[in-house]
C-alpha positions as protocol buffer text, in pm:
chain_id: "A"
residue {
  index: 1
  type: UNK
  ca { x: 6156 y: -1925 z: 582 }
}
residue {
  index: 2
  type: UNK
  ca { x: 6088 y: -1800 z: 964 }
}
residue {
  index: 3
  type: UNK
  ca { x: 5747 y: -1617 z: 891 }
}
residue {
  index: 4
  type: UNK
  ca { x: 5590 y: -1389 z: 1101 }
}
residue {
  index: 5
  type: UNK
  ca { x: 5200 y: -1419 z: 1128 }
}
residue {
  index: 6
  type: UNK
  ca { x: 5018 y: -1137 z: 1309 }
}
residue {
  index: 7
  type: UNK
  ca { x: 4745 y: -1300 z: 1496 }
}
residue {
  index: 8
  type: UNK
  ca { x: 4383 y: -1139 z: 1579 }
}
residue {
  index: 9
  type: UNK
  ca { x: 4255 y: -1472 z: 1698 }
}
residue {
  index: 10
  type: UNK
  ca { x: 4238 y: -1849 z: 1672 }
}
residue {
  index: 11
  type: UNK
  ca { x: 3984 y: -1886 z: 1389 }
}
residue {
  index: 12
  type: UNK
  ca { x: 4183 y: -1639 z: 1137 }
}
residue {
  index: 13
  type: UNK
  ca { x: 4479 y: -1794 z: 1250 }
}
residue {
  index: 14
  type: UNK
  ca { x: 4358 y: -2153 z: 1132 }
}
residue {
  index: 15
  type: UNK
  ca { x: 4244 y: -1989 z: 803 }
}
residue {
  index: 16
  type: UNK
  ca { x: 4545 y: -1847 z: 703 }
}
residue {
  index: 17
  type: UNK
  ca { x: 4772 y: -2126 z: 785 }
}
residue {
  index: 18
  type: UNK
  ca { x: 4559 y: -2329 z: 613 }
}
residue {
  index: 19
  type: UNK
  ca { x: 4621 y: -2043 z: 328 }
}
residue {
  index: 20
  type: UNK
  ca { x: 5028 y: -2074 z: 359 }
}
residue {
  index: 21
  type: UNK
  ca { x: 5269 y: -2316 z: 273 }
}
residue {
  index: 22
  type: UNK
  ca { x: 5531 y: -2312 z: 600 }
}
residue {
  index: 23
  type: UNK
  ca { x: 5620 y: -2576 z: 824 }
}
residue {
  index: 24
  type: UNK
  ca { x: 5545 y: -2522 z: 1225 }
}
residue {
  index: 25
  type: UNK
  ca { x: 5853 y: -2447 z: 1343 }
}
residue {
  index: 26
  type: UNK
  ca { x: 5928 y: -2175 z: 1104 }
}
residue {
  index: 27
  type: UNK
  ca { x: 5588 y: -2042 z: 1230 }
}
residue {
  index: 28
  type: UNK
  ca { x: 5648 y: -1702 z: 1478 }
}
residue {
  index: 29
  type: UNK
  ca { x: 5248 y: -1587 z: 1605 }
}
residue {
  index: 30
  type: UNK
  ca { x: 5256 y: -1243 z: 1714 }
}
residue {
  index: 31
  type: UNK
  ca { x: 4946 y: -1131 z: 1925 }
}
residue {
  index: 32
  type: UNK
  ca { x: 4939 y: -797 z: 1905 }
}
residue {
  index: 33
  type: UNK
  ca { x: 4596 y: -635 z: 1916 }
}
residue {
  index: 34
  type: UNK
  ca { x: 4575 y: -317 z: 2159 }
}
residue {
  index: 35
  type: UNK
  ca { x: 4270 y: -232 z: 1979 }
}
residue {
  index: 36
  type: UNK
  ca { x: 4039 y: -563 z: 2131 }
}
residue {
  index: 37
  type: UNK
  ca { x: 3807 y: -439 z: 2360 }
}
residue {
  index: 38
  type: UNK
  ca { x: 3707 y: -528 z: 2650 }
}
residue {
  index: 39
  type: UNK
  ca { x: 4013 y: -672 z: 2844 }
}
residue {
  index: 40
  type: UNK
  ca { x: 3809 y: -960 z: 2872 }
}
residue {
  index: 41
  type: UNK
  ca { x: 3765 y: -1046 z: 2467 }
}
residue {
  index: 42
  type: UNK
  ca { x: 4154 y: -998 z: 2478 }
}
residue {
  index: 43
  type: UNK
  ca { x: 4189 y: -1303 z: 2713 }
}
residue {
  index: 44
  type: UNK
  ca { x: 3949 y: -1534 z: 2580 }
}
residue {
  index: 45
  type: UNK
  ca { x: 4111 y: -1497 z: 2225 }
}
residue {
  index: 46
  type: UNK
  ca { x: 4439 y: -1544 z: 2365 }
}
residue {
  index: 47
  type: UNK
  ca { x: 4313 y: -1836 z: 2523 }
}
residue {
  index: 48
  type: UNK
  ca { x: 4124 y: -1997 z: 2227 }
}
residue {
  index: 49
  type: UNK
  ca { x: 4448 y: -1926 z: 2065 }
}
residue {
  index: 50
  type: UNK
  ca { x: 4638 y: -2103 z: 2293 }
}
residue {
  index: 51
  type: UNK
  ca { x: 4420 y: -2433 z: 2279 }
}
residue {
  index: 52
  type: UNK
  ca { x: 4412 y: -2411 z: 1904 }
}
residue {
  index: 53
  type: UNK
  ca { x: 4814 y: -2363 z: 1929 }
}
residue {
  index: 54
  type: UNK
  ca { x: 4782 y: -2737 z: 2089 }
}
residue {
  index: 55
  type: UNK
  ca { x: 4454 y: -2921 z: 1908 }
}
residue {
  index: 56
  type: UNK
  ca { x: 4623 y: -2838 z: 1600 }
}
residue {
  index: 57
  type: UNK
  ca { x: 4980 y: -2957 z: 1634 }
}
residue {
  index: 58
  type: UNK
  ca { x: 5107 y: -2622 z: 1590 }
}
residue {
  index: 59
  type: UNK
  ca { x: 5302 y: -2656 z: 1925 }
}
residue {
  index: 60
  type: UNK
  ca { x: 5635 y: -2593 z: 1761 }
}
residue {
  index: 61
  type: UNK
  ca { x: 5485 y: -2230 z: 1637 }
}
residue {
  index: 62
  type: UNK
  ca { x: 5684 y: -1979 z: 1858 }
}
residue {
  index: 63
  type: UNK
  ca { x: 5400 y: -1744 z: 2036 }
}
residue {
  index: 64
  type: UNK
  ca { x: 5472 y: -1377 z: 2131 }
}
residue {
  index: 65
  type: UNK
  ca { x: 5241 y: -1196 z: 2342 }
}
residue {
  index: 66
  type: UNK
  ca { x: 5358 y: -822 z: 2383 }
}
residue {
  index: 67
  type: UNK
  ca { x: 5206 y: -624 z: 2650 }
}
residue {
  index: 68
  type: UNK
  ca { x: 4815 y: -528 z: 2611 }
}
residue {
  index: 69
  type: UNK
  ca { x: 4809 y: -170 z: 2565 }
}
residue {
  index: 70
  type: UNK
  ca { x: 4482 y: -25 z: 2438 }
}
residue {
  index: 71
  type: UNK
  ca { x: 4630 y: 332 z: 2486 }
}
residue {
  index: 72
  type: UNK
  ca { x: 4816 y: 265 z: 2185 }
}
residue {
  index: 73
  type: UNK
  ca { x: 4565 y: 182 z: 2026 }
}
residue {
  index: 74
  type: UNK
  ca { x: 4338 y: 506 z: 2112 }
}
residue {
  index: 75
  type: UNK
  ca { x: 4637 y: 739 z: 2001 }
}
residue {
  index: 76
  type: UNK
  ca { x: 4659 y: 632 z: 1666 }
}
residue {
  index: 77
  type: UNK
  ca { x: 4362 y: 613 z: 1568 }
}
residue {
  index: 78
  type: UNK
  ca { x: 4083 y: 878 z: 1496 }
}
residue {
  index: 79
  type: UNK
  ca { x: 3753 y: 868 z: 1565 }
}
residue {
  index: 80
  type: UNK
  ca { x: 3630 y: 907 z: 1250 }
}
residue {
  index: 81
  type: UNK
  ca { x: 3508 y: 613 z: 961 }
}
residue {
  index: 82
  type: UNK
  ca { x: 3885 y: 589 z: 867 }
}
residue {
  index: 83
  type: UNK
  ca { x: 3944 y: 437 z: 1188 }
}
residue {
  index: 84
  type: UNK
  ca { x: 4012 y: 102 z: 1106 }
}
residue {
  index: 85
  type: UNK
  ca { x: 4291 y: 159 z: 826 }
}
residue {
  index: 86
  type: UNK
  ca { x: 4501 y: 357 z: 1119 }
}
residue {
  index: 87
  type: UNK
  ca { x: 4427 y: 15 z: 1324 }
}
residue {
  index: 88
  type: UNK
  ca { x: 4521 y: -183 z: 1048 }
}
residue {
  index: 89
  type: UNK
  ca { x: 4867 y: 65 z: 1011 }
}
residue {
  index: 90
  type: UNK
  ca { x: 4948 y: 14 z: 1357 }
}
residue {
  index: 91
  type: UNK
  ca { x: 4932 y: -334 z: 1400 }
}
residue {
  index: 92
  type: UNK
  ca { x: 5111 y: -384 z: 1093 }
}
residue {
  index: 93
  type: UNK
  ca { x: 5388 y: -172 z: 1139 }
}
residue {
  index: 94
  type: UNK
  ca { x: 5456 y: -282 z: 1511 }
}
residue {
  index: 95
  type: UNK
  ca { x: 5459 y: -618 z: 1326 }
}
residue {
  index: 96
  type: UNK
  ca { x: 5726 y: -550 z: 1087 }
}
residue {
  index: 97
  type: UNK
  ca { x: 5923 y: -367 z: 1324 }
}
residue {
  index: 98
  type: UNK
  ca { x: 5921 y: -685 z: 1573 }
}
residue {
  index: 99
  type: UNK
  ca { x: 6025 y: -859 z: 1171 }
}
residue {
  index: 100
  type: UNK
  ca { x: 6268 y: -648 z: 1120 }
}
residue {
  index: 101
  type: UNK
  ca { x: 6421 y: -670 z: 1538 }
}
residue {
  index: 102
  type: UNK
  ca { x: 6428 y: -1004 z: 1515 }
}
residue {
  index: 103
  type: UNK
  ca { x: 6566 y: -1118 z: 1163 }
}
residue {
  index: 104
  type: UNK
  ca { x: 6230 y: -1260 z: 1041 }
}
residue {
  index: 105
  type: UNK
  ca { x: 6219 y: -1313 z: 701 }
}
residue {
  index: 106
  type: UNK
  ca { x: 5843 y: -1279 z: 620 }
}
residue {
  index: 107
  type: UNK
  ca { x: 5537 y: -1126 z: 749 }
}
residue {
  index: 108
  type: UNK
  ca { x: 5135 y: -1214 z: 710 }
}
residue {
  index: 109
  type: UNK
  ca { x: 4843 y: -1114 z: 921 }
}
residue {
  index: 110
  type: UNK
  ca { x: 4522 y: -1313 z: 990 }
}
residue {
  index: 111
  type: UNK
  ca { x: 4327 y: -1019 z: 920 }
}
residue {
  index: 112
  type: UNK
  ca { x: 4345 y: -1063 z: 552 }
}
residue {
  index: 113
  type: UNK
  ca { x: 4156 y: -1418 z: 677 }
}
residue {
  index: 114
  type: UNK
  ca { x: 3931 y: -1198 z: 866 }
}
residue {
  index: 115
  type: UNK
  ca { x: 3515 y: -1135 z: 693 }
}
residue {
  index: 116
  type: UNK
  ca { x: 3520 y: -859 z: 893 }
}
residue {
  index: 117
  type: UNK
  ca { x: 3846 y: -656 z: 747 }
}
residue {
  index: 118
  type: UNK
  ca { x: 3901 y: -496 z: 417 }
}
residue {
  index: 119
  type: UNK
  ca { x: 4168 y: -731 z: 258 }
}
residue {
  index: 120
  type: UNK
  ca { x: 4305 y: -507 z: -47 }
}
residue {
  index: 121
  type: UNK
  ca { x: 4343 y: -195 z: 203 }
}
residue {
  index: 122
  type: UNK
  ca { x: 4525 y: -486 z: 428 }
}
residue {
  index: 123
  type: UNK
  ca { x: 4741 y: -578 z: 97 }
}
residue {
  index: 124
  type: UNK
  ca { x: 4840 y: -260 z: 17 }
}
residue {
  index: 125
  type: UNK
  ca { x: 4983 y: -171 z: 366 }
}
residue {
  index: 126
  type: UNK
  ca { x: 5145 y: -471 z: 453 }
}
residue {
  index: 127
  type: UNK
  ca { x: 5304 y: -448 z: 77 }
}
residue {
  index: 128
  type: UNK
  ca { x: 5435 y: -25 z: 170 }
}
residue {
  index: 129
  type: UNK
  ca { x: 5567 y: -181 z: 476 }
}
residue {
  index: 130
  type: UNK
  ca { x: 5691 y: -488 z: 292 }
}
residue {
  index: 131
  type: UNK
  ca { x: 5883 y: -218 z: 70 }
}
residue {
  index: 132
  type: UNK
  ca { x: 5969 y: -33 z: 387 }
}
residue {
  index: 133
  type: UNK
  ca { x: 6092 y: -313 z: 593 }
}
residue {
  index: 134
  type: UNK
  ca { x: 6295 y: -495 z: 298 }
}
residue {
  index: 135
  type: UNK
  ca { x: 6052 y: -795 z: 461 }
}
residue {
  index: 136
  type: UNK
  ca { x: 5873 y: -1036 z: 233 }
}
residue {
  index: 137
  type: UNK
  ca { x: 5467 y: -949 z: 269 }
}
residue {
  index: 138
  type: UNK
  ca { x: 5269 y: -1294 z: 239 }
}
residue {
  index: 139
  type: UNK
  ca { x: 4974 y: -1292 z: 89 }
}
residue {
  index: 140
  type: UNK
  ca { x: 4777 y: -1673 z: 205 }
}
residue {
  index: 141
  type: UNK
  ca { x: 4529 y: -1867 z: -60 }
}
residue {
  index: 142
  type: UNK
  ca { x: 4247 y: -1793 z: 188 }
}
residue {
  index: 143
  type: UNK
  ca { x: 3942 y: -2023 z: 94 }
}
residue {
  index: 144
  type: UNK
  ca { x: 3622 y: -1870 z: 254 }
}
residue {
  index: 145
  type: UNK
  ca { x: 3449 y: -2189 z: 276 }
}
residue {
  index: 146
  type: UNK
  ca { x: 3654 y: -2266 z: 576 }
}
residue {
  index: 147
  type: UNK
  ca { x: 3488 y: -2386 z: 902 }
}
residue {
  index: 148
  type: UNK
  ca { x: 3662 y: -2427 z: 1228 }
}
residue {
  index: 149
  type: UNK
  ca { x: 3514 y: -2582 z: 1518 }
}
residue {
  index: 150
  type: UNK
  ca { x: 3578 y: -2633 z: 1894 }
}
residue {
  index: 151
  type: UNK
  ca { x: 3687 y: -2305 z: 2043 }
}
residue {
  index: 152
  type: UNK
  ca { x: 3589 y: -1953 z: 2145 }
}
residue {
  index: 153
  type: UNK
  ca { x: 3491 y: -1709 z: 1828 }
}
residue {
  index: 154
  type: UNK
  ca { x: 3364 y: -1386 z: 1842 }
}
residue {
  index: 155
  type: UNK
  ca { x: 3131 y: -1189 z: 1636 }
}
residue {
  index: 156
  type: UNK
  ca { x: 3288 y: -860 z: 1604 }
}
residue {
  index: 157
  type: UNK
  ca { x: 3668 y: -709 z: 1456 }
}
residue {
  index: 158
  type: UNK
  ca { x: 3755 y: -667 z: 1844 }
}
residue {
  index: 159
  type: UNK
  ca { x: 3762 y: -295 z: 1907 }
}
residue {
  index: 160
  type: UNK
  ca { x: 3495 y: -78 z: 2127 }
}
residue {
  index: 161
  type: UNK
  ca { x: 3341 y: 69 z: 1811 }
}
residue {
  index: 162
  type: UNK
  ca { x: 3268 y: -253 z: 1647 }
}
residue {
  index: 163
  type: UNK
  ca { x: 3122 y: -376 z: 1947 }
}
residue {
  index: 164
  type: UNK
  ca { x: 2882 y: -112 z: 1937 }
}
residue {
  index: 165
  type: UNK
  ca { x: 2817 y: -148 z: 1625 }
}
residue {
  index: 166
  type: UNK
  ca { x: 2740 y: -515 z: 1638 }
}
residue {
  index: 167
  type: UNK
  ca { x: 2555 y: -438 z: 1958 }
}
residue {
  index: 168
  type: UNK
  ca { x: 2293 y: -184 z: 1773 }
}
residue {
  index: 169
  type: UNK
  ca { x: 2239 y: -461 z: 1483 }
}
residue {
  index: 170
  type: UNK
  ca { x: 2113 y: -676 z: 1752 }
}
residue {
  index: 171
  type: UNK
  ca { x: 1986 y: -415 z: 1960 }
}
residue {
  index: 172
  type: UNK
  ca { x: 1849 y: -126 z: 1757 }
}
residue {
  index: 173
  type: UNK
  ca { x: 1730 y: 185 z: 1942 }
}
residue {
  index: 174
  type: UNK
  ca { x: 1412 y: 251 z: 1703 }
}
């Protein structure tokens, strides 16, 4: 079954993979994140992705890199706590609609791979949209013990506000 797989980065991706039961060439990443911040983060996930793509013999996985476009990103969401379930909504509805363009059977998203996302919210979007769609909504056997090695990881969701955040952990002002 061609499956979709929304992509944040390279480590989620190996997690939920790991999670899912679908042979490479049936595999269809689809980096679409206008919400990482800086431009710079952007690139060196898409690169870690890319060398992961190849270490991993997942070269027959189809990539798709839409355009970066953090002004997307900044329209739909708020700036308010709820922020990150309007990311969520975007970049799972831009994935179903790509789905849904495209005849792809089924759709997943590393972010339900992802420590720093809230995976039932996750569930229960990408299942409305699953409803929505008439696309299958994969849920992977993530196993949290998982360790990947060799390539760029980040410490922080991706967007400017959890940058800051992370930053004042580190960095408190008191």
């Amino acid at each position: 079954m061609k499956t979709l797989i929304h992509t944040c980065c390279a480590d989620c991706l190996l997690t939920c993979i790991r999670g899912l039961d679908i042979a490479p060439s049936d595999i269809y990443i689809y980096f679409y994140n206008p919400n990482i911040h800086p431009k710079s983060e952007y690139n060196e996930r898409l690169k870690a992705l890319k060398l992961v793509l190849e270490k991993y013999s997942l070269k027959d996985a189809k990539l798709i890199i839409p355009d970066y476009k953090p002004k997307e990103y900044f329209e739909a969401i708020p700036k308010s706590k709820k922020r990150c379930v309007h990311c969520w909504e975007l970049r799972l509805k831009n994935t179903f609609e790509y789905a849904a363009v495209n005849n792809i059977e089924a759709v997943t998203t590393t972010l339900l791979s992802s420590h720093y996302q809230n995976k039932k919210v996750i569930e229960n979007i990408g299942n409305d949209l699953s409803r929505e769609y008439n696309i299958k909504f994969i849920i992977p056997k993530i196993k949290n013990n998982t360790i990947n090695k060799g390539f760029y990881k980040q410490n922080y969701c991706g967007c400017c506000y959890s940058l800051i955040e992370k930053m004042n952990e580190k960095y408190p002002l008191n």
